[in-house]
Every structure is written in structure tokens, then in C-alpha cells.
Residue frames relative to the residue before (quaternion, step in Angstrom):
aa qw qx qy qz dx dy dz
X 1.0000 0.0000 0.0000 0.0000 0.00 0.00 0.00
X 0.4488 -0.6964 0.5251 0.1946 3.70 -0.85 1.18
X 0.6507 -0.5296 0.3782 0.3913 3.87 -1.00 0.55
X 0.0447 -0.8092 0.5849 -0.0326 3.40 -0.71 1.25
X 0.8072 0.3530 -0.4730 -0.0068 2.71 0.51 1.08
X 0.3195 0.8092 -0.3723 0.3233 2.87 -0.02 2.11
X 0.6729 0.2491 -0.2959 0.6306 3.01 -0.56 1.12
X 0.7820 -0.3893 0.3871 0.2949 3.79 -1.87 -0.04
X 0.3948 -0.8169 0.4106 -0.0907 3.70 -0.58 1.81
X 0.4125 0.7262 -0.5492 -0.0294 3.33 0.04 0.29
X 0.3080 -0.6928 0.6267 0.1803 3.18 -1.85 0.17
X 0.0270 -0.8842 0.4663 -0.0037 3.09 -0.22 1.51
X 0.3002 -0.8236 0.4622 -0.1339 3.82 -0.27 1.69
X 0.1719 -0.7527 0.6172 0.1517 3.35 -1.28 0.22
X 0.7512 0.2712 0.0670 0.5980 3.47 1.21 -0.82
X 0.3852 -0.6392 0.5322 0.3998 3.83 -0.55 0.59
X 0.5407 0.6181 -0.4314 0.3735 3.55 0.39 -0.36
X 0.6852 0.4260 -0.2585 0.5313 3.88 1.59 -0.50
X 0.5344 0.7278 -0.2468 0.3519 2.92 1.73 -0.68
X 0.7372 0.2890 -0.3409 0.5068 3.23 1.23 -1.30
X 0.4418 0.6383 -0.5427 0.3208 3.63 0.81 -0.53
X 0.7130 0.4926 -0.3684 0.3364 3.54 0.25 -1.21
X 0.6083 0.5698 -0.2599 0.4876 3.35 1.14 -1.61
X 0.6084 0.5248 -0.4025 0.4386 3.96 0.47 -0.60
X 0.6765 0.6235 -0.1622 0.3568 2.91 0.69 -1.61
X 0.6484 0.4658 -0.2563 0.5448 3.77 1.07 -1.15
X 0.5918 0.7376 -0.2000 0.2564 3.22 0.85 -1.11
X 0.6183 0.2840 -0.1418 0.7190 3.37 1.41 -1.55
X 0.8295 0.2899 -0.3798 0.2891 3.41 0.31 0.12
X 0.5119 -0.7819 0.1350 0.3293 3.43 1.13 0.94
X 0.5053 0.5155 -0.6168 0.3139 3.54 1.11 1.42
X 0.3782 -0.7412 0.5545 -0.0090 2.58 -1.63 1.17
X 0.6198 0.5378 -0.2147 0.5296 3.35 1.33 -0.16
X 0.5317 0.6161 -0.5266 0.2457 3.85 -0.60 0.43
X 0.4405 -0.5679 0.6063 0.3404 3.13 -1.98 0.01
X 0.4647 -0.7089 0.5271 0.0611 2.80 -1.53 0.43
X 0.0816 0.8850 -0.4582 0.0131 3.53 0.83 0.79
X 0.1189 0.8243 -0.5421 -0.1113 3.96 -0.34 0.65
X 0.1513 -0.7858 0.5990 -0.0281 3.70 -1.08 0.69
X 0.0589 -0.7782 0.6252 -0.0131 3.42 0.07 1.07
X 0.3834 -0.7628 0.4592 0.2456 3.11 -1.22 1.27
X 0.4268 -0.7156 0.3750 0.4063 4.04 -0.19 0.81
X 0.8776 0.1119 0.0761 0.4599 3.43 1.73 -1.21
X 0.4649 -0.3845 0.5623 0.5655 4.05 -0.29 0.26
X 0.1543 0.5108 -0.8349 0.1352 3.53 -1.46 1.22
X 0.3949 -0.7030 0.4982 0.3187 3.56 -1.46 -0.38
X 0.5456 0.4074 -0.3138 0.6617 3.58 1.69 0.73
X 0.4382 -0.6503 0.5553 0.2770 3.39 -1.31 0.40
X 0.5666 -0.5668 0.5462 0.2436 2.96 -1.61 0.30
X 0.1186 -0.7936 0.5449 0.2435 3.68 0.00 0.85
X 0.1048 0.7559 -0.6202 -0.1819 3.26 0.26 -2.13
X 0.8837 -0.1368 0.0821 0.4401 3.24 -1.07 -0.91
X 0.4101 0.6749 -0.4796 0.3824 3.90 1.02 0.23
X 0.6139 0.6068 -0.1296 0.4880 3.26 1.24 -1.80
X 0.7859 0.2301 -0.2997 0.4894 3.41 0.36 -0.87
X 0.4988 0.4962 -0.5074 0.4975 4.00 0.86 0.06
X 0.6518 0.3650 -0.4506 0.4887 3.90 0.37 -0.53
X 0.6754 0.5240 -0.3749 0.3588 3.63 0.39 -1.02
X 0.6503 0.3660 -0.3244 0.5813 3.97 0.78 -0.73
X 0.3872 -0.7621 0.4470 0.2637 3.57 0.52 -0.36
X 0.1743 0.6743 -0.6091 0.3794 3.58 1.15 1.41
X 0.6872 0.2324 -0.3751 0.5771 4.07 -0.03 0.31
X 0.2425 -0.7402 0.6249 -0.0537 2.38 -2.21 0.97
X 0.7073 -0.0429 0.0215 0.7052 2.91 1.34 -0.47
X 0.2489 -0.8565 0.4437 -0.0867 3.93 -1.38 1.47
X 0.3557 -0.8245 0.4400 -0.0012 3.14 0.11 1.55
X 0.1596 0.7020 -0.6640 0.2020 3.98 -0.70 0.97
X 0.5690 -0.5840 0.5545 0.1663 2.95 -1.65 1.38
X 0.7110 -0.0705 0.2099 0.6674 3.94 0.91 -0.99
X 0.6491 -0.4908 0.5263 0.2464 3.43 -1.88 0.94
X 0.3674 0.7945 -0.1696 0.4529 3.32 1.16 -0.14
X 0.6265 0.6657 0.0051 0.4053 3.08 1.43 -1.31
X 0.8063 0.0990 0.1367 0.5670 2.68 0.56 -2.01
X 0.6771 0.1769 -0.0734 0.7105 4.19 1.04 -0.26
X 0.4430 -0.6308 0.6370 0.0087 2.98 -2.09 1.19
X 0.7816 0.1901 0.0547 0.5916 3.43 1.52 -1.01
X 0.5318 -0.5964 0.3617 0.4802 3.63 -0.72 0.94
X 0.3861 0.6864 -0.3648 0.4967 3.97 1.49 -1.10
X 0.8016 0.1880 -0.2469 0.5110 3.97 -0.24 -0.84
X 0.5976 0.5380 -0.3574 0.4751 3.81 0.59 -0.97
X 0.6903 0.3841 -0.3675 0.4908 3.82 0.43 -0.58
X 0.6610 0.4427 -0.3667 0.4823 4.03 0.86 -0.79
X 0.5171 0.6026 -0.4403 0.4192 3.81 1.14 -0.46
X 0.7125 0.4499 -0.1720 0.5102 3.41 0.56 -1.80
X 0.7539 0.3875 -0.3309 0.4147 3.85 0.44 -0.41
X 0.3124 0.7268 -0.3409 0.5078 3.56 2.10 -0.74
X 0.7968 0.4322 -0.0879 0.4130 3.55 0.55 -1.62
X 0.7464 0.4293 -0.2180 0.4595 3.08 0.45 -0.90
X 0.5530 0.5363 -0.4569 0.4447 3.62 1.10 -0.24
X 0.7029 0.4384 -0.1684 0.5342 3.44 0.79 -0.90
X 0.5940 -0.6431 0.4332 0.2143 3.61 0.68 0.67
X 0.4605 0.6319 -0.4888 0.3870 3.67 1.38 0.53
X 0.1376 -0.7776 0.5709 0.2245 3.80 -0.82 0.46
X 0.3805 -0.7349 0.5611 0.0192 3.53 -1.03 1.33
X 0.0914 0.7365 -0.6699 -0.0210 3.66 -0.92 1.29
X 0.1573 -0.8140 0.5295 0.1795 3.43 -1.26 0.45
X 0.2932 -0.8645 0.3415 0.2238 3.74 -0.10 0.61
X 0.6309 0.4663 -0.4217 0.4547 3.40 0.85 0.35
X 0.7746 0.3526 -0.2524 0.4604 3.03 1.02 -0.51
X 0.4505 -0.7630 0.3310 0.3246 3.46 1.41 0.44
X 0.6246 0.5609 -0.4471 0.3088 3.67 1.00 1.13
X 0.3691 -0.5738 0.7311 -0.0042 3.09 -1.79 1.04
X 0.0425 -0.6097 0.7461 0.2641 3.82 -0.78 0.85
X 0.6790 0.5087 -0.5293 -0.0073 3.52 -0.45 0.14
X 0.5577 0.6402 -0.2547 0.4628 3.11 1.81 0.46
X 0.6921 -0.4222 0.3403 0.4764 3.60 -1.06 0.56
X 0.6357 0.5274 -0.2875 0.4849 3.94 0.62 -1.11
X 0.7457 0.4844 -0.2093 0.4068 3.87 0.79 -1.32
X 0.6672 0.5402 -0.2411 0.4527 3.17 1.44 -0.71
X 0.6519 0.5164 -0.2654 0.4878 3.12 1.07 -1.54
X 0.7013 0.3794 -0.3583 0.4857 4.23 0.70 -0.33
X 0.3894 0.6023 -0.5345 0.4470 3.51 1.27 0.21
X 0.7056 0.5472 -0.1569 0.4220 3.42 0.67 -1.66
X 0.6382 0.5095 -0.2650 0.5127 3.70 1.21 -0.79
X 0.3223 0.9072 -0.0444 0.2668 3.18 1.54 -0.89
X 0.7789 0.3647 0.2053 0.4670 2.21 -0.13 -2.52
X 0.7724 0.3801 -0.1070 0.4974 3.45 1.07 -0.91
X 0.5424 0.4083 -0.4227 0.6004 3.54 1.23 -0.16
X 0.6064 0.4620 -0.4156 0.4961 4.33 0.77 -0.36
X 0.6688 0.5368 -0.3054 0.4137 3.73 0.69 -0.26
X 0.7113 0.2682 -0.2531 0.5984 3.14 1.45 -0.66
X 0.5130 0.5684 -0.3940 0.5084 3.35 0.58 -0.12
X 0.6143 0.5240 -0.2776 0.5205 4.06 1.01 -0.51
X 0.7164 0.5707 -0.2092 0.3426 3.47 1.17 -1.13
X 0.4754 0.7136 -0.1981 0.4748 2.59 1.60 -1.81
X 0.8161 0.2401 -0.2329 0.4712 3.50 -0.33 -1.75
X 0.5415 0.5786 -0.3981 0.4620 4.01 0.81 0.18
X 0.5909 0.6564 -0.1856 0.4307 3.20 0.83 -0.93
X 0.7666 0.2669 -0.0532 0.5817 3.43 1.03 -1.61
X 0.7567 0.4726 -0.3337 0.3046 3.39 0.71 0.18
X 0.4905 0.5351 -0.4234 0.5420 2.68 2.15 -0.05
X 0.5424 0.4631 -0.5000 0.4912 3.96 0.96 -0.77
X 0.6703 0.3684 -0.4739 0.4364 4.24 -0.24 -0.54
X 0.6286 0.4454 -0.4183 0.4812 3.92 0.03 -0.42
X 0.6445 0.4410 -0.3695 0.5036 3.85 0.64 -1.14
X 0.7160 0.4323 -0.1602 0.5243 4.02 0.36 -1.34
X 0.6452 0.3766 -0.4452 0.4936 3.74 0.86 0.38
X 0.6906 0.4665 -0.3051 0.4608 3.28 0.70 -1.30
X 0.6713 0.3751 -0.4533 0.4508 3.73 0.77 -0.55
X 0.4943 0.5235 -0.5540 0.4180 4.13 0.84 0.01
X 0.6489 -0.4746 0.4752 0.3576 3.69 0.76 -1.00
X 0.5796 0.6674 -0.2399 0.4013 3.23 1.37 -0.28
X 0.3068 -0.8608 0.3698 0.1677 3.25 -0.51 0.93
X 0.3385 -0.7894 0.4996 0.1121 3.50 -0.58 1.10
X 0.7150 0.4503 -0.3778 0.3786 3.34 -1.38 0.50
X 0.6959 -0.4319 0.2595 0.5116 3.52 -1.47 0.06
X 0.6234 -0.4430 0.5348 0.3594 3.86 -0.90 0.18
X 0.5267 -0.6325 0.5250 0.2167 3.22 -1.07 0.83
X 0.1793 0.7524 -0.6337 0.0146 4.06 -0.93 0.24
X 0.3935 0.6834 -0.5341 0.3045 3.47 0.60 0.83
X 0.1570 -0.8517 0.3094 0.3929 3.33 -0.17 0.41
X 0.3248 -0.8559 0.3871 0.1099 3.59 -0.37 0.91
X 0.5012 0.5344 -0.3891 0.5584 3.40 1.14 -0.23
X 0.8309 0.2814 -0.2241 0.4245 3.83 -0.03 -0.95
X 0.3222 0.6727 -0.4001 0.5325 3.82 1.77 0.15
X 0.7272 0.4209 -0.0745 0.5371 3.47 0.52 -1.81
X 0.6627 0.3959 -0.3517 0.5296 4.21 0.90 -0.62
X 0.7258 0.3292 -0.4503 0.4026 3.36 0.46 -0.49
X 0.5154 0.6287 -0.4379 0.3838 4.15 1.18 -1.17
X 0.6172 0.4581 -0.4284 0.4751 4.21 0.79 -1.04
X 0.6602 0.4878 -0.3649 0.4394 3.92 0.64 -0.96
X 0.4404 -0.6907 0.4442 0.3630 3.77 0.96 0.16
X 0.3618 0.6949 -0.5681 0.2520 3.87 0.52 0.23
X 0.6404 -0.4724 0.4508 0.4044 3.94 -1.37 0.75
X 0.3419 -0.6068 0.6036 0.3880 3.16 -1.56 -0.24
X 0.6049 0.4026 -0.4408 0.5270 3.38 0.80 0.70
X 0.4849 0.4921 -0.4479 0.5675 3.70 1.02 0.83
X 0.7530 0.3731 -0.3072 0.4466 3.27 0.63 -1.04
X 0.5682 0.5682 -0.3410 0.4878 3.88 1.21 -0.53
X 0.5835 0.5775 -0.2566 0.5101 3.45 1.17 -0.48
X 0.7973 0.4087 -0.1380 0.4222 3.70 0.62 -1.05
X 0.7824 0.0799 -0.1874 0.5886 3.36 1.41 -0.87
X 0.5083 -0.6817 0.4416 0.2861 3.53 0.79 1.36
X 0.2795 0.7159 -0.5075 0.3897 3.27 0.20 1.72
X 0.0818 -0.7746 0.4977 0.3815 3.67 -0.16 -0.36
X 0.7961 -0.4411 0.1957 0.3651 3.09 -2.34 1.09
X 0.7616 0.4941 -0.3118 0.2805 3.86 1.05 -0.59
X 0.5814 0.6084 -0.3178 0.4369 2.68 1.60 0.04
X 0.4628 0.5913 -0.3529 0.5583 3.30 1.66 -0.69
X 0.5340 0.7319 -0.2493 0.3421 3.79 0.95 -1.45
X 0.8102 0.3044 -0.0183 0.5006 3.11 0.50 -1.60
X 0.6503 0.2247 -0.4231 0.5895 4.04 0.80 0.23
X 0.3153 0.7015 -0.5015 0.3962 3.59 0.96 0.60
X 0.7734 0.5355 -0.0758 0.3306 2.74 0.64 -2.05
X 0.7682 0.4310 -0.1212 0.4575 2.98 1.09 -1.68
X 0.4746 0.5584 -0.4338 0.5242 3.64 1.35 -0.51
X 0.6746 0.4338 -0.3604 0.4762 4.39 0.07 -1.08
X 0.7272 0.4215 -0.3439 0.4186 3.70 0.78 -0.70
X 0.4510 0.7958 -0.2210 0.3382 3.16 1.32 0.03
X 0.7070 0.5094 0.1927 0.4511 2.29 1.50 -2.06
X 0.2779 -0.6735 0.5226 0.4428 3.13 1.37 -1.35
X 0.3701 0.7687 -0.4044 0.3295 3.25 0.92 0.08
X 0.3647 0.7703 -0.5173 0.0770 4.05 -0.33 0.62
X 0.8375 -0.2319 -0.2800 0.4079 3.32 -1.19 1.55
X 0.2158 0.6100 -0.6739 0.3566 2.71 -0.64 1.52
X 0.3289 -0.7758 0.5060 0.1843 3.25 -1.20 1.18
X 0.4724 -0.6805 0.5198 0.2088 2.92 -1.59 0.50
């Protein structure tokens, strides 16, 4: 661990139970200076609660952040890697104590880098398999995507009454492309091609 003490300390916690850990921790290593920032989470969410940490990193009153476990601050290597890069743009240095890291060392850096690459594949991966489920649904028959909620039936009742599609976007507070597009798809239906509506 590089000399800490310098610059602005915090100890950022969820539980006093990280609290003293952290406080122990400073202790044998002779800082004596910090803030204490605690945030108990009220509930399982999948994002921390920053509050007032966030806005100390964001004005740039910390220098250097203190956690009991990664745990802390990220749910997913995906958020933990935007935390640790979050930081590091801004010239904050980030130790965690269960897991024994310190980006400002050769070790802290080099698992940034390991990181960085285990979020890239880990991005691909969940890309990868969602493009096989969309392929392996649609070939079951199953339609994919958000659910239709135009209403097409009264699109198509007013289009037979010969009204514009900028009447009919007008009456059922739709817009003209939407009228457009069950236009379209109603004539292909039909056998119908260009021909206006």
C-alpha cells in the first residue's frame, strides 16, 4: 500500500460493522484523518446508493476511497469496472480491503486491465445469447419485440371510409407514421401496391 497520507480520506460503508474494519485498518496504517461516509442500503437494489460520496468525487474533494469489499460500491463486474474507471478519471485512487486492492499499484492496475477484459467478454457473451434466443424463438414462431398497441383494426375502419392518414392520426391521436405503416402493411395484405390511401 502507497503512503496515504495524503490528500482527502473517505470511508465509504454500509454498516458500522465496515466502519470499524475500515477504522482498524487506517489505524495500523497511520491515517488518522478521514471522513466517514455511511449509507446503509434500505433494500436489495442492483445499484448503490451514492448520495453524498458521488457528489464529493464529482466536485473533486476526495482523493483517495476506502471500502470494506467491491461489494460496496458495484453489484456487477459491468458497474464495479465504471466505478473504478468513474474514479480514476478524476484522479481519485480506490482501495478495497477484502479483496486486497489498491489501483495505485502495479497489482491494482494490472486487475483494472484484467477487468476491463473480463467486462468485454462478459458484454459479448450476454450478446451472443440473446441473439441465439431471438433467432430460436422466432424460428419456434414466436414473436419478439415490444407487443404491438397500435390500434389496427380502427386504422384499417377508418382507411376503407377513405379518410387521410393525417385525419385518421388526428382522430385517434396517433401519428401519420403510424397510420403509414398499417397502411402499408394492410395493401400488402391485400396485394395491394402503390396506391394511396
Amino acid at each position: 500500500m502507497k503512503n496515504c497520507n495524503q490528500g482527502v480520506v473517505v470511508l465509504y460503508a454500509h454498516d458500522n460493522a465496515q466502519v470499524s474494519k475500515l477504522k482498524h485498518f487506517c489505524g495500523r496504517n497511520n491515517i488518522d484523518k478521514f471522513e466517514i461516509l455511511l449509507e446503509e442500503n434500505k433494500a436489495e437494489s442492483s445499484a448503490p446508493s451514492w448520495g453524498k460520496f458521488r457528489d464529493m468525487v464529482e466536485v473533486k474533494k476526495v482523493d483517495r476511497v476506502f471500502v470494506y469489499s467491491f461489494s460496496s460500491v458495484a453489484k456487477s463486474s459491468m458497474q464495479l469496472l465504471e466505478v473504478l474507471e468513474g474514479l480514476e478519471a478524476r484522479g481519485v485512487s480506490f482501495v478495497s480491503l477484502l479483496e486486497k486492492f489498491d489501483s495505485q499499484i502495479p497489482t491494482g492496475k494490472g486487475f483494472l486491465g484484467n477487468l476491463k477484459t473480463l467486462v468485454r467478454f462478459e458484454k459479448e457473451v450476454i450478446s451472443d445469447r440473446t441473439k441465439k434466443a431471438v433467432q430460436a424463438a422466432r424460428a419456434k414462431g414466436k414473436r419478439v419485440g415490444r407487443k404491438r398497441t397500435r390500434p389496427s383494426s380502427l386504422i384499417r375502419s377508418f382507411l376503407v371510409k377513405g379518410l387521410s392518414h393525417r385525419e385518421i392520426s388526428l382522430i385517434l391521436d396517433v401519428s401519420v407514421g403510424t397510420v403509414g405503416l398499417e397502411s402499408r402493411e394492410w395493401k400488402k395484405e391485400r396485394g395491394i401496391s402503390n396506391v394511396s390511401a
